[in-house]
N, C-alpha and C positions, 0 to 999 in steps of 0.2 A: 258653397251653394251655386250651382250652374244659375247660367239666364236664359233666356230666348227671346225672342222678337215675333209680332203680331203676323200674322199669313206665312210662315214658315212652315214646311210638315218636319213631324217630330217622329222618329223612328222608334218603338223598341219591340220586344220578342225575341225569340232565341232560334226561331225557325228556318230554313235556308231564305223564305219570302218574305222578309220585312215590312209590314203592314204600314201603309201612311194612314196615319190621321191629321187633322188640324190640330195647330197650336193650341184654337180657342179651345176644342172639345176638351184636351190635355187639362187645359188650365182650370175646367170648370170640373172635370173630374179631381185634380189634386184640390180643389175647396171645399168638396164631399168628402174625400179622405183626410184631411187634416180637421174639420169638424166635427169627425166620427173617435176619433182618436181620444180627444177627452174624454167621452160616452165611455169609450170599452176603458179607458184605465180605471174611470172611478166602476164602474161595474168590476171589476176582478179586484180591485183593494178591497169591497165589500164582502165579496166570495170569500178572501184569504181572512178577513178578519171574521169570519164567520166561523172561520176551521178550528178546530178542537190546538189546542198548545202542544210541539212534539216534543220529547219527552228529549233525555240525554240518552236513553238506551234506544229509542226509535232514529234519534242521527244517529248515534255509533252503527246500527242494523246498515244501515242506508251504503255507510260508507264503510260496510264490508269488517267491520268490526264487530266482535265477541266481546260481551259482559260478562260478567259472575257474577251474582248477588253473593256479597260475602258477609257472613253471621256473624252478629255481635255476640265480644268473645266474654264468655261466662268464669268468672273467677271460680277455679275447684276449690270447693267448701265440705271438709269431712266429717263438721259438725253444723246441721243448721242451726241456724239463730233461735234463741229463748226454746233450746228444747233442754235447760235444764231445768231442774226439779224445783215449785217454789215453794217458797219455806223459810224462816227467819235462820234457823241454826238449820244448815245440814253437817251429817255424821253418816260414817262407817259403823255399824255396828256388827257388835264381835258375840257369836251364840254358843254358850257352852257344849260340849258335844252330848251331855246329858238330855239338851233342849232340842236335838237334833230332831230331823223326822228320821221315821225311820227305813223310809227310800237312800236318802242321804249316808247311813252309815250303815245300808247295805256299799252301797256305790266307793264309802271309803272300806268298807272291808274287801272290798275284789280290787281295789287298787293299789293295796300295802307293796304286793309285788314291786309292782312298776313302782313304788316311792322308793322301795330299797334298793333297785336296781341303779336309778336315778342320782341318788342320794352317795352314792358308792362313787362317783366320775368326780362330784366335790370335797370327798373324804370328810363327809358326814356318816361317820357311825349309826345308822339308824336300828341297827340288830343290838345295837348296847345302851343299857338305862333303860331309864322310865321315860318314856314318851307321852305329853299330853298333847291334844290338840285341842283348836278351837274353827267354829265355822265363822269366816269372813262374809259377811250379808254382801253383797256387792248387785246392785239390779243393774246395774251400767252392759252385765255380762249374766245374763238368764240362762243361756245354755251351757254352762259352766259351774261346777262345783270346787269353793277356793277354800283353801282350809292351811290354819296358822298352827304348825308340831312346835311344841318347846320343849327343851331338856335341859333341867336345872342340875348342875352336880355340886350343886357348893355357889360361895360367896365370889362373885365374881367370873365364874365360870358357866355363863348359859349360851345354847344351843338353839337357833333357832332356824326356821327358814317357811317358806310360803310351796306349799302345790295346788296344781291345778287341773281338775279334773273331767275330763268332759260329759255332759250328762246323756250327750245322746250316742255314742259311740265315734260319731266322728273328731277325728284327734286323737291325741295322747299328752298323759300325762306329763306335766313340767313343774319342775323345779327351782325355788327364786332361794338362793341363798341369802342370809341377814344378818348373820352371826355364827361365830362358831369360836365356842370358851370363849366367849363375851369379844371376841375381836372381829371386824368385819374382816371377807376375803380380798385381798387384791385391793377394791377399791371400796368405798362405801355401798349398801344397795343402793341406796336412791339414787345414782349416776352411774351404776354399774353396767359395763354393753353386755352382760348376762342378762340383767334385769329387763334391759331397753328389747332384747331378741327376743327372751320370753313372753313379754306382754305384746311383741310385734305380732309371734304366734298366734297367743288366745285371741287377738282379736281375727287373725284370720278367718280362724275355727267359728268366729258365731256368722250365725246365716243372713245373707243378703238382704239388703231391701230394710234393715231396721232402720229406727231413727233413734242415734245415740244418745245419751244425754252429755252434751261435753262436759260438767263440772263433774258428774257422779263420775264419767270415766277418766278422769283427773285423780277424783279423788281412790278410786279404785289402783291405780296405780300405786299410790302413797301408802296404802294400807297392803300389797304385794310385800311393797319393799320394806315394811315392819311399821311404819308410823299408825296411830290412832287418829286418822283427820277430823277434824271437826271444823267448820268453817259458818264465818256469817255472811249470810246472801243478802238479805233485804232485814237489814236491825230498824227496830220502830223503838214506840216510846219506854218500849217494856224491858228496851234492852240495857243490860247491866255489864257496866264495866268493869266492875269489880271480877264475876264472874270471866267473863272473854275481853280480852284489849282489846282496842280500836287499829286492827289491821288496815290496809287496802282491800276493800272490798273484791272477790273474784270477779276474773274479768275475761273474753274471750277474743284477740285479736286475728285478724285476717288480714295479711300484706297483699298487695297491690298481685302478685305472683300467685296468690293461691294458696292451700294451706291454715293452718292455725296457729297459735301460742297462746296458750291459756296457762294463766297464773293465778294462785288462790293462798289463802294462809292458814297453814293450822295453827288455831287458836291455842287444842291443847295440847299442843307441842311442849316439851319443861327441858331449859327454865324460862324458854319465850318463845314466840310463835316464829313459825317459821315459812318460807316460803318456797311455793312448787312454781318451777317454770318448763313449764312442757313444749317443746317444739313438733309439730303435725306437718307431713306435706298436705298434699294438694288428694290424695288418695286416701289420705288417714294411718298413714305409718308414721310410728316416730321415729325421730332421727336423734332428738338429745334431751334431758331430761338435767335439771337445776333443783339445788336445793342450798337454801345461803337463809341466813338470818330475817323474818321480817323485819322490813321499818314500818313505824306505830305511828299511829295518826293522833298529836293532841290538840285536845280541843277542848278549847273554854267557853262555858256558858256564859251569855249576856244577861244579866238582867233586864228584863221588862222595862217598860216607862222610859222616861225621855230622861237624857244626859244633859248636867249644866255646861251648855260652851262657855269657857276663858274665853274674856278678851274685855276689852273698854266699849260700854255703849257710844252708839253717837246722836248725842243728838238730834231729835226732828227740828226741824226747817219749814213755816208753813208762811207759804205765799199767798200774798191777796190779789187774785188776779183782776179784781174791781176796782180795786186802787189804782189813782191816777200814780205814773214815772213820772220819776223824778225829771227833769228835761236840763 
């Protein structure tokens, strides 16, 4: 910090003529400006604390930097949650073709073609024997007509396989092989990549925008590939073990990735239930398809009322807190 001395003149400006002043006049102007100085700072800390909070994207702006707001990333779900069917027992049920309507076996008579056409590429005989069928109820798949042909020729020897039909014209007819002379093809149906393409198909073929039910379409699967599913959803007090064992109840998982696996048990699976494990992406195709042994859940009833604990009583201890100590 400069000094000066009293009757000096003190020069400043920037102009070629340097203006004198006095010392004093300097000295009594710089005690007006260092006076004032506190004034304006606490005035502008009060402005700035007045001012709205900037934000993180208002400095990035500032200093010339771009944001994205980037969206929370949404797990792909090809079944949503609790959109299956509730119900203590759900089942596939199987309609005689007697019980048919008779839209339905107009729709299987103009498609025998295409089932023998089909049915030729597997080296299923369908121009030879007695042919039954039965209709597969499946609601998982409304725009579609699924239907179970069997051909019995003897003991041991049966023929069977699943098609499927489209109801409204778009698509074509497909065929799930399941048997043929009582032997699967190739590989079992239920894990067979014919079976896993075919049902990739029908599901394409139904129209956008529905809301699945994943256990029906679980179980729809099961009953393609030849099984009878029956399963327990929600068993209450009425339910009988005798009748259905005590499976793992159906269940429907979602990984971290997206996607599904949904596992469920047919009860009347013989000679014990068994279990489906289905893998789903993130779009709702499948990619593998399980079928292994259920494990059974046992479980023992407690009886009511209170249980005697083992052990040695101990006896109580009653202190007299009025009583003088001993000293």
């Amino acid at each position: 910090m400069g000094s000066y001395s009293p009757g000096l003149p003190v020069l400043f400006g920037s102009g070629e003529a340097p203006i004198s002043m006095p010392a004093q006049w300097y000295a009594g102007k710089s005690m007006v400006r260092a006076s004032f100085l506190p004034f304006a700072f606490a005035v502008c800390a009060i402005a700035v604390a007045g001012l709205p909070p900037r934000s993180a994207a208002q400095d990035a702006n500032a200093n010339g930097l771009k944001i994205r707001q980037v969206p929370a990333k949404v797990t792909p779900m090809p079944f949503p949650p609790n959109s299956e069917a509730r119900g203590r027992v759900n089942s596939i049920a199987f309609l005689p073709a007697e019980q048919m309507s008779q839209k339905d076996k107009l729709l299987e008579a103009d498609a025998e073609s295409s089932i023998q056409e089909r049915t030729r590429w597997t080296d299923i005989a369908f121009n030879e024997g007695e042919w039954k069928y039965r209709q597969v109820m499946c609601t998982a798949f409304p725009d579609h007509l699924f239907l179970q042909f069997t051909r019995n020729s003897g003991a041991g020897d049966t023929t069977m396989f699943s098609a499927s039909i489209p109801r409204g014209g778009e698509g074509r007819v497909r065929i799930i092989p399941i048997q043929r002379h009582g032997y699967s093809l190739f590989s079992p149906a239920p894990i067979n990549a014919m079976t896993v393409a075919a049902f990739n198909h029908i599901r394409a073929e139904e129209p956008p925008g529905a809301t699945p039910d994943w256990l029906m379409t679980g179980m729809c699967y099961a009953a393609l590939a030849g099984a009878h599913p029956q399963t327990v959803l929600l068993p209450d007090s009425d339910y009988d073990p005798g009748k259905f064992p005590a499976p793992m109840p159906p269940l429907m998982q979602v990984p971290r990735s997206g996607g599904a696996v949904i596992r469920f048990a047919d009860v009347a699976a013989s000679p014990r239930p068994m279990l489906w494990t289905l893998t789903f992406n993130g779009k709702g195709k499948l990619l593998k398809a399980a079928h292994s042994p259920a494990p059974l859940v046992t479980a023992k009833a407690v009886p009511q009322g209170v249980e005697n604990v083992k052990g040695k009583p101990v006896p109580q201890t009653i202190v007299d807190l009025s009583a003088p100590s001993a000293q």
